[in-house]
MDAnalysis code that builds the backbone (N, CA, C; Angstrom):
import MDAnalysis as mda
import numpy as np

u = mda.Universe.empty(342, n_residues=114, atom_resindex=np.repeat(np.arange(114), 3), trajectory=True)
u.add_TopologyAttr("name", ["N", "CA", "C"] * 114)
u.add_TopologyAttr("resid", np.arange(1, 115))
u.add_TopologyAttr("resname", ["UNK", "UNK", "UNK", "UNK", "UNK", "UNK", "UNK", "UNK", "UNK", "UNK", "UNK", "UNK", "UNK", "UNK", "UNK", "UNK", "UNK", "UNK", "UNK", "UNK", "UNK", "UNK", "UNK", "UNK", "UNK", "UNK", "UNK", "UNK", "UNK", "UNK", "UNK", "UNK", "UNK", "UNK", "UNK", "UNK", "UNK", "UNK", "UNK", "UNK", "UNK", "UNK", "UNK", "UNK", "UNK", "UNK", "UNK", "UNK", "UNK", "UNK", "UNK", "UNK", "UNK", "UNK", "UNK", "UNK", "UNK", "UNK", "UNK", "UNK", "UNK", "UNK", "UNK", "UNK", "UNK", "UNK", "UNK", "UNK", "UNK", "UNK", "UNK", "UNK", "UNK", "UNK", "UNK", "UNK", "UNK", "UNK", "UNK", "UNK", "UNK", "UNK", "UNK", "UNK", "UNK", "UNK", "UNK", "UNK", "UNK", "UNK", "UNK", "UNK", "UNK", "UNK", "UNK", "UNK", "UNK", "UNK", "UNK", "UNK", "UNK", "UNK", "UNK", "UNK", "UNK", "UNK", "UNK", "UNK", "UNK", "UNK", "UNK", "UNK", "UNK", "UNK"])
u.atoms.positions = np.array([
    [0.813, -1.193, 0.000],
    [0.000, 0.000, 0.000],
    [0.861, 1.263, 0.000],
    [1.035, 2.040, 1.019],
    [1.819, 3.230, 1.227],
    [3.225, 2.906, 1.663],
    [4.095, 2.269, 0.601],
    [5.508, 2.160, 1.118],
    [6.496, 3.335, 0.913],
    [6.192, 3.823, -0.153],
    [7.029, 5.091, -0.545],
    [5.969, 6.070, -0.128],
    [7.179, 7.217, 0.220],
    [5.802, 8.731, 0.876],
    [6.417, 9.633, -0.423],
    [7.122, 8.886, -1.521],
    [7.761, 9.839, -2.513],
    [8.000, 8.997, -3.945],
    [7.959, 10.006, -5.316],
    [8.269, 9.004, -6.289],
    [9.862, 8.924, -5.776],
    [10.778, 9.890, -5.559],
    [11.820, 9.683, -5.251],
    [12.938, 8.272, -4.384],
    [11.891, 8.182, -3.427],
    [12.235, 7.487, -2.502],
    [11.942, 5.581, -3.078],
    [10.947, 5.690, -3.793],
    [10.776, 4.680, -4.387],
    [11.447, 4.388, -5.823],
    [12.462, 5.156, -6.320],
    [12.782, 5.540, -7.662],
    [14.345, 4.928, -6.804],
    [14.623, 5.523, -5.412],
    [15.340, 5.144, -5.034],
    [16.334, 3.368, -4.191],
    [14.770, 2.923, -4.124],
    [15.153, 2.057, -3.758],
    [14.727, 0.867, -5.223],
    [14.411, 1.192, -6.558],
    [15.063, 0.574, -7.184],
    [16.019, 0.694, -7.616],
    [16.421, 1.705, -8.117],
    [18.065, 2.134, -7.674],
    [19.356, 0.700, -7.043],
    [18.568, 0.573, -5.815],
    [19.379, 0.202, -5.051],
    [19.458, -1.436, -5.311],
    [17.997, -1.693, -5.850],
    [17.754, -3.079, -6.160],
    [18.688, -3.712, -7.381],
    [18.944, -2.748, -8.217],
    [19.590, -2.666, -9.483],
    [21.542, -2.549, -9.291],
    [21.454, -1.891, -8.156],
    [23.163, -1.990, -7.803],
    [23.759, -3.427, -7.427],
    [22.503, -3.404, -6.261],
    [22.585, -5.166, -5.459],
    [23.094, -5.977, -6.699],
    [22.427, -5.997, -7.535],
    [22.188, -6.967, -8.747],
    [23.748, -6.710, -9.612],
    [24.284, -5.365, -9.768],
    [25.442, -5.496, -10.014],
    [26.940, -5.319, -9.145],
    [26.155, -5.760, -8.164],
    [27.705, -5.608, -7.207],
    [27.809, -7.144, -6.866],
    [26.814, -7.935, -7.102],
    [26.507, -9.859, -6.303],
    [26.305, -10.500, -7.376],
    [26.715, -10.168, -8.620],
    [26.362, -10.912, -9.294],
    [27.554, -10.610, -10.865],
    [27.987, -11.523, -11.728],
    [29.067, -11.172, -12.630],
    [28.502, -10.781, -13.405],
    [29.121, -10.231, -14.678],
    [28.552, -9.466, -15.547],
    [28.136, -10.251, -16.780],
    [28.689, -11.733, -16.336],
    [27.867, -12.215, -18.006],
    [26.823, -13.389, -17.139],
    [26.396, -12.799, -16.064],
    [25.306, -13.901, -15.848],
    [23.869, -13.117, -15.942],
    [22.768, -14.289, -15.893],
    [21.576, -13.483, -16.003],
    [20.761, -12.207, -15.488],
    [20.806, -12.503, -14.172],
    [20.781, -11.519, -13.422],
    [21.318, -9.907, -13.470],
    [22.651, -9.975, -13.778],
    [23.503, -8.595, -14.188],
    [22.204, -8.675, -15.559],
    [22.451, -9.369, -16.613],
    [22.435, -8.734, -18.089],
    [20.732, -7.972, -17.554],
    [19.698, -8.982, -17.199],
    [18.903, -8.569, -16.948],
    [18.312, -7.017, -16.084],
    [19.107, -7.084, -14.992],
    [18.942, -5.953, -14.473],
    [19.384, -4.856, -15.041],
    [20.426, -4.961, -15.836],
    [20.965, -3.349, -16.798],
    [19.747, -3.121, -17.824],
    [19.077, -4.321, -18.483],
    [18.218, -4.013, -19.184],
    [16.994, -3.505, -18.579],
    [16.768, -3.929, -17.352],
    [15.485, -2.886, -16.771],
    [15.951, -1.639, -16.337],
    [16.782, -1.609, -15.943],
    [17.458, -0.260, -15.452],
    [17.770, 0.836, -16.852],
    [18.059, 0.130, -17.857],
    [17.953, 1.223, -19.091],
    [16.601, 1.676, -19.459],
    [15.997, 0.592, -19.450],
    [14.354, 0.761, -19.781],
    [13.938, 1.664, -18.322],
    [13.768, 1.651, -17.249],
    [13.464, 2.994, -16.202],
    [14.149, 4.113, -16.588],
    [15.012, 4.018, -17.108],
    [16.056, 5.385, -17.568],
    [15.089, 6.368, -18.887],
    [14.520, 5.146, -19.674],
    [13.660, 5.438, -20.767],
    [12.719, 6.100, -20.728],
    [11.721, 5.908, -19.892],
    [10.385, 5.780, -19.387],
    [10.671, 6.979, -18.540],
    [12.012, 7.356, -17.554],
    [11.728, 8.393, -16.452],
    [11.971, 9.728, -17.586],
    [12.777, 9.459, -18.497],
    [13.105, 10.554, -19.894],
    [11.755, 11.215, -20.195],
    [10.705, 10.410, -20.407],
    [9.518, 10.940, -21.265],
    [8.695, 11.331, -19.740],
    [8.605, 10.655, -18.560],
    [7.822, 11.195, -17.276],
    [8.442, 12.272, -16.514],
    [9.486, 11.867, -16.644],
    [10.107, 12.886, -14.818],
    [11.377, 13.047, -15.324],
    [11.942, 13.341, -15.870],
    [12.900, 13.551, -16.854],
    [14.450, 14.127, -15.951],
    [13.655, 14.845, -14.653],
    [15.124, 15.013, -13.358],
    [15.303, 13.967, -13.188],
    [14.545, 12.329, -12.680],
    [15.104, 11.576, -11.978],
    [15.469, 10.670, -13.476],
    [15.581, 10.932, -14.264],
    [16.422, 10.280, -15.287],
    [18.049, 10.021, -14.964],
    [18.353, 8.749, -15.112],
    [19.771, 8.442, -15.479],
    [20.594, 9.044, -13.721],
    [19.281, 9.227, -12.557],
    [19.916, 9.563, -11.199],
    [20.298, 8.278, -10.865],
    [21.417, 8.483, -9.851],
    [21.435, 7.220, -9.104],
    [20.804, 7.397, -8.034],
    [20.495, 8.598, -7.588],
    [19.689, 8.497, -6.301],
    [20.389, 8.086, -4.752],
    [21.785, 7.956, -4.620],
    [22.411, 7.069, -3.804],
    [22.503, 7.311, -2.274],
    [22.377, 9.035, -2.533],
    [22.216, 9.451, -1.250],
    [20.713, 9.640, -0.830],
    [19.582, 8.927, -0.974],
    [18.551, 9.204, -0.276],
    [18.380, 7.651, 0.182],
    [18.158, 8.233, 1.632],
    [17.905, 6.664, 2.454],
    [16.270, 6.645, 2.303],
    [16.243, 4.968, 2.102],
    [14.865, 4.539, 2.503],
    [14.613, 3.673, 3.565],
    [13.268, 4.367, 4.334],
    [13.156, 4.004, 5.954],
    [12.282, 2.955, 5.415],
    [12.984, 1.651, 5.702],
    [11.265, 0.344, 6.015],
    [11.014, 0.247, 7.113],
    [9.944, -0.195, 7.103],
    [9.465, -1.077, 8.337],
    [10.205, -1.986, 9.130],
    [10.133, -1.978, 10.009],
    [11.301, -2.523, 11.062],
    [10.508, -3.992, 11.346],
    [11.086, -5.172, 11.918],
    [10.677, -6.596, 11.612],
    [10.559, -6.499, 13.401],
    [9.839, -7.278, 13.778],
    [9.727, -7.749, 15.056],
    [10.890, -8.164, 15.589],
    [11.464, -7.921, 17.050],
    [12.353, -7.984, 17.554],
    [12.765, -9.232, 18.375],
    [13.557, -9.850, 18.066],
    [14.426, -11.006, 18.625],
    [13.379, -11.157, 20.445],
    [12.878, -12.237, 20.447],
    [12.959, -12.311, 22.132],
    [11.848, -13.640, 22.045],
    [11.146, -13.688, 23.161],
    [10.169, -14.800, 23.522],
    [8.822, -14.333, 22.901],
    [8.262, -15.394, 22.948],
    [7.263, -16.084, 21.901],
    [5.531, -14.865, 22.912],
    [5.011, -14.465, 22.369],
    [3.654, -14.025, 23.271],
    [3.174, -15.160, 23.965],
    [2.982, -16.429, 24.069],
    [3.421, -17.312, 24.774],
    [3.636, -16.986, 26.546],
    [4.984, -17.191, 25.531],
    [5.983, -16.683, 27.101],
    [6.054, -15.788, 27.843],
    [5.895, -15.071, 26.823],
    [5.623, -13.220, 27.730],
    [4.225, -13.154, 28.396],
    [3.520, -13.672, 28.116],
    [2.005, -13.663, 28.884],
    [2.490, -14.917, 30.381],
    [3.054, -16.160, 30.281],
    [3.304, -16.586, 31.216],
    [4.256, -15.869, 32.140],
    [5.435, -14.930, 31.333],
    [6.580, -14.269, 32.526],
    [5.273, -13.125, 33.486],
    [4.573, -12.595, 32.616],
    [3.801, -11.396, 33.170],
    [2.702, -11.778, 34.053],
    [2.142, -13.227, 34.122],
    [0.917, -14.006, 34.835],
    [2.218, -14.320, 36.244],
    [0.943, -14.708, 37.018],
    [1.689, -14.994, 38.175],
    [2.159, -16.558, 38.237],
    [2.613, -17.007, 38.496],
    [2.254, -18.770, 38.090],
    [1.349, -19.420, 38.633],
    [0.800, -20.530, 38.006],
    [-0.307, -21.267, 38.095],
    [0.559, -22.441, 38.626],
    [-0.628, -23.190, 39.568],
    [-0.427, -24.810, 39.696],
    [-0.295, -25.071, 37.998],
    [0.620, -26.311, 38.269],
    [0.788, -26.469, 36.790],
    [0.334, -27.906, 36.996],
    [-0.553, -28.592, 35.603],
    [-1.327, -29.425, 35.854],
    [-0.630, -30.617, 35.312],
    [-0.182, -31.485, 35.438],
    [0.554, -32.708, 34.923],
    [-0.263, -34.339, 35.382],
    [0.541, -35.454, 34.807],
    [-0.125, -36.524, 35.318],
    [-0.850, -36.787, 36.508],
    [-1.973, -37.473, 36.694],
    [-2.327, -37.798, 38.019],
    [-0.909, -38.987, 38.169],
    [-0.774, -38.972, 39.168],
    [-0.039, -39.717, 40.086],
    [-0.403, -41.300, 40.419],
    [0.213, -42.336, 40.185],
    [-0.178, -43.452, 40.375],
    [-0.578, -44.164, 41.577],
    [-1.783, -44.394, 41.502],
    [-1.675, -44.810, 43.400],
    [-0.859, -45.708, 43.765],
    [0.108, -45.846, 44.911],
    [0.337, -47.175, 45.704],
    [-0.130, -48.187, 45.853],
    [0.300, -49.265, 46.109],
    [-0.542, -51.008, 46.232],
    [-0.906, -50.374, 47.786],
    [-0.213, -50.218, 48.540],
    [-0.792, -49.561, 50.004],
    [-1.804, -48.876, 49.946],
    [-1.833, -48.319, 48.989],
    [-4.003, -47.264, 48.970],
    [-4.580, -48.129, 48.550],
    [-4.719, -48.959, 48.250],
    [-5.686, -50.316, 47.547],
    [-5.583, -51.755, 48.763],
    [-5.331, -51.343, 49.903],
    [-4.934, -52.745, 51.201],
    [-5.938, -51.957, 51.678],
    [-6.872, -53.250, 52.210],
    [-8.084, -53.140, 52.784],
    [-7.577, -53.984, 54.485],
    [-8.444, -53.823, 55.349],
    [-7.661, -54.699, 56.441],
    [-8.723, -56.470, 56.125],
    [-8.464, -57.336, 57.114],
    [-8.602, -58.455, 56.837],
    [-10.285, -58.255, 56.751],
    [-10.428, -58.267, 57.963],
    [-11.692, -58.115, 57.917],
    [-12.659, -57.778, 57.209],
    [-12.607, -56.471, 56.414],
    [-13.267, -55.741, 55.346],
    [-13.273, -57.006, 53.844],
    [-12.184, -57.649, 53.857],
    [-12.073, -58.400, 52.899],
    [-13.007, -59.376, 52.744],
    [-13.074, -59.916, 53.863],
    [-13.785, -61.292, 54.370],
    [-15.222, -61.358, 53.966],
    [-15.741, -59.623, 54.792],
    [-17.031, -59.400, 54.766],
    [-17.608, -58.989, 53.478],
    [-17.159, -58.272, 52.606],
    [-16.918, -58.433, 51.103],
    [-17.520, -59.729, 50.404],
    [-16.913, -61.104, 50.678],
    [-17.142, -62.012, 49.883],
    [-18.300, -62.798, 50.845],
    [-18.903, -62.154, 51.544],
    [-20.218, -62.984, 52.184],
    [-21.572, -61.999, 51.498],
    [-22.605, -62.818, 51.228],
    [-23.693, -62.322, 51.111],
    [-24.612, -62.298, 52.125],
    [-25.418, -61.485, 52.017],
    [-26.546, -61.936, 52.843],
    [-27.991, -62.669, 52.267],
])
């Protein structure tokens, strides 16, 4: 949408896209041949539109992007550092053969009916 606040600034950062392309790349590979040929053709096109930013390099105008989210913990985590802690809920626990011992008696009376 609104990345450039200028034709300049956007004139500029193809500019810059077009250097990339010949400073990382050799001159008989695709990339170079290609990018000189769009870059002549913008040279063309700015001749008959805007005819100052013709054949500029533009080199000294910085372009501000958008800045990327910053290195750290997950919203996740940051909602757990900022909560207080909770019981934390894990396996029930296996009962003992000792919680399952009935005494004799109880046993006995168990296997009688009435």
């Amino acid at each position: 949408p609104c990345q450039y606040s200028s034709v300049k600034m956007f004139l500029a950062d193809l500019r810059k896209m077009f250097r990339n392309c010949f400073t990382f790349n050799p001159r008989e590979t695709e990339i170079y041949k290609h990018a000189k040929k769009m870059e002549e053709r913008l040279d063309a096109l700015l001749e008959v539109w805007v005819p100052e930013f013709a054949h500029d390099p533009l080199i000294n105008v910085a372009v501000k992007r958008p800045t990327s989210p910053k290195a750290g913990p997950s919203s996740k985590k940051k909602k757990a550092l900022e909560e207080p802690e909770k019981k934390k809920r894990g396996r029930k626990k296996k009962k003992k053969d000792s919680d399952f011992e009935t005494s004799d008696s109880e046993d006995m009376s168990e296997g009688i009916s009435d």
